[in-house]
N, C-alpha and C positions, 0 to 999 in steps of 0.2 A: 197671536201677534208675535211676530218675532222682532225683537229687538236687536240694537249693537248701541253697547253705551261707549265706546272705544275703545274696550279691555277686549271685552267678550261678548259672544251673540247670546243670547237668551229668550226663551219665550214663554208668552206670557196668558195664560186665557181666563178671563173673568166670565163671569155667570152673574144674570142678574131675573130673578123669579120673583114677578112681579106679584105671583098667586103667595106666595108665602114669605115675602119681602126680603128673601135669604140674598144675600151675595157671596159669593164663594172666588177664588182665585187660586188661579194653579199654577207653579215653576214646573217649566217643562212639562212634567205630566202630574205630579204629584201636588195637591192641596194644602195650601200655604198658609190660607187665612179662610173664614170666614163670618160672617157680620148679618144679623137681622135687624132690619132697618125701620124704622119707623116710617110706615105707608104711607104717611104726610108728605116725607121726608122727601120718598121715593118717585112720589106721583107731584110733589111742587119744587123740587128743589135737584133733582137731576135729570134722569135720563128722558123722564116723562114729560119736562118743563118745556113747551115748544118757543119760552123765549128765552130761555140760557142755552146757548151755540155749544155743541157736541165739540171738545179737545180730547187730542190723546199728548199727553208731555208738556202739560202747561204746569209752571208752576202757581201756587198761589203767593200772594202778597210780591210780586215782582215790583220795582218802581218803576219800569219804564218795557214797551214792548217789546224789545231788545233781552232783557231780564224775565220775561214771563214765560219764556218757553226754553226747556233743556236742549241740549244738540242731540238726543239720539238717534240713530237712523233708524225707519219704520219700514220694516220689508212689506210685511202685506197685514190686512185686516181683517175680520170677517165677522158679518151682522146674520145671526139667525133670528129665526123667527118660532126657537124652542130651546129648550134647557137641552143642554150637550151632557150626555150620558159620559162615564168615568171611561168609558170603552171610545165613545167618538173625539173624544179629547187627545186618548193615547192616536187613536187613526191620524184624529191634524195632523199632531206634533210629529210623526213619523213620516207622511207624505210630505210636510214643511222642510224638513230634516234633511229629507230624502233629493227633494228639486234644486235646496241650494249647495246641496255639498256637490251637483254633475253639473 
């Protein structure tokens, strides 16, 4: 996902391996963070939950719907249906790179 917070563009690609509850996050290409989650966590309280609504840029604890979401612009997204190799990540982030700088 590439971002613009209104400084500068950045992007962003999380990993989410539901086989071994690992979450992992990468800036640009390189790995930022990562977090093994507890499978409860994982299969009732995020991505797996079919009644908590899928956000990208929401804040938590907002008071009002005005206040629950950041302004950043979201150029593009993308949902696989596999854990993205350290190699298909740098691909994105170079073909992403690549279409908005022409």
């Amino acid at each position: 996902m590439l971002f613009n917070d209104g400084n500068d563009d950045f992007y962003i690609t999380v990993t989410i391996n539901l086989g071994t509850n690992m979450i992992n996050v990468y800036y640009s290409t390189e790995l930022i963070g990562e977090n093994q989650c507890n499978k409860d966590y994982l299969d009732k309280k995020t991505i797996c939950d079919k009644n908590i609504p899928f956000t990208i840029g929401m804040y938590v604890g907002g008071t009002d719907p005005i206040t629950w979401y950041s302004s950043l612009k979201l150029y593009g997204c993308r949902f696989y249906d596999k854990i993205l190799s350290d190699n298909e990540i740098k691909l994105n982030y170079n073909a992403s790179k690549d279409l908005l700088n022409n």
